[in-house]
C-alpha positions in Angstrom: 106.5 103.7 81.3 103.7 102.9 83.8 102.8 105.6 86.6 101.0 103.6 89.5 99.0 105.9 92.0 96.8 105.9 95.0 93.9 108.3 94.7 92.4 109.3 98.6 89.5 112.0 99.1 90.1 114.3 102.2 88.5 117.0 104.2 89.3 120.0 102.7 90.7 122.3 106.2 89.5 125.2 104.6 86.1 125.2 103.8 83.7 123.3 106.5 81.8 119.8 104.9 83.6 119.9 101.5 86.5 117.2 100.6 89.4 117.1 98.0 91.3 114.8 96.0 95.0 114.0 96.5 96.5 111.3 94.0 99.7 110.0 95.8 102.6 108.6 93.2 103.5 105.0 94.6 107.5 104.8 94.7 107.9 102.0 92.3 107.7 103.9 89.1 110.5 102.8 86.3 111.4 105.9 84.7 111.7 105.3 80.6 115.0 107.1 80.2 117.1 108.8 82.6 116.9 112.4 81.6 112.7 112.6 82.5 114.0 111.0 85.9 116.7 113.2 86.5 114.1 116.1 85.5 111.9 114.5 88.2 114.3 114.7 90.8 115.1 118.8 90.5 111.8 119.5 89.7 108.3 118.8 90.9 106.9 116.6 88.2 104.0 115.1 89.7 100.8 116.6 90.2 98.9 115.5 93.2 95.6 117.4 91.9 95.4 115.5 88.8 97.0 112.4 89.4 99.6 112.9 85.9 102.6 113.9 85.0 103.3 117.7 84.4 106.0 119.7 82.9 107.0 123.7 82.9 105.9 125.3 80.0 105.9 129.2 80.9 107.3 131.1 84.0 105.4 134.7 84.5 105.4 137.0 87.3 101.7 135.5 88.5 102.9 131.5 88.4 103.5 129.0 85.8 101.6 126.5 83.7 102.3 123.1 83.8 101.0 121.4 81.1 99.5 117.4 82.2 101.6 115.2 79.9 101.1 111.7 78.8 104.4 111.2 77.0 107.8 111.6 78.2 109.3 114.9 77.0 112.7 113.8 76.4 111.9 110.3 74.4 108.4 110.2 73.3 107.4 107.2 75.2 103.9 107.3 76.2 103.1 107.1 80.1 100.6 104.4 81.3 98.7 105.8 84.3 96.6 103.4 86.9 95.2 103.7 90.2 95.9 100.6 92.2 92.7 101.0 93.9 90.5 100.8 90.7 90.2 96.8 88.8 91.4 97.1 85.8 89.4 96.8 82.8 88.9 93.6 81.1 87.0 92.4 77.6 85.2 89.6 77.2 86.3 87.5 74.6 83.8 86.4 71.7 83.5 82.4 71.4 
C-alpha cells in the first residue's frame, strides 16, 4: 500500500511568528484490503500532525492514543509513505 502526501508549513494562528506542519493525504491512495478502508471511512485514520497512518488503541476519560502505524492492522501489509514534494532517493550503481 503506498500513502502519497503533501507536507505544507503554516502560521500557527495562535502563537505570533511561529509556524506548523500539516501533512495533507492526496486522494489517490489504493487501500490494501477493504476492511482498513472501510475502517478509514468511520474513523479518522490519518494524522495530519505526523503525516502516517494511526489507529485507536485506548479510549479514557482525558482522550485516546492513536498509535502511528506502518502496517495495515487488518492484513499485515506494510504501508509505503512519500511526500510528493521530496525526489525520491536513488543509488548509484557500481560499474
Amino acid at each position: 500500500m503506498k500513502a502519497t502526501y503533501k507536507k505544507e508549513t503554516l502560521p500557527d494562528p495562535a502563537y505570533e511568528g511561529e509556524t506548523y506542519d500539516n501533512y495533507t493525504l492526496k486522494r489517490n491512495v489504493e487501500f490494501c484490503c477493504d476492511a482498513f478502508k472501510n475502517y478509514c471511512k468511520k474513523f479518522t485514520g490519518w494524522s495530519y500532525d505526523y503525516g502516517k497512518f494511526g489507529i485507536v488503541d485506548q479510549i479514557t476519560y482525558e482522550g485516546h492514543s492513536v498509535p502511528l502505524i506502518d502496517f495495515c492492522p487488518f492484513c499485515g501489509e506494510n504501508i509505503e509513505y512519500e511526500d510528493i514534494d521530496k525526489p525520491k532517493k536513488t543509488r548509484k550503481k557500481k560499474k
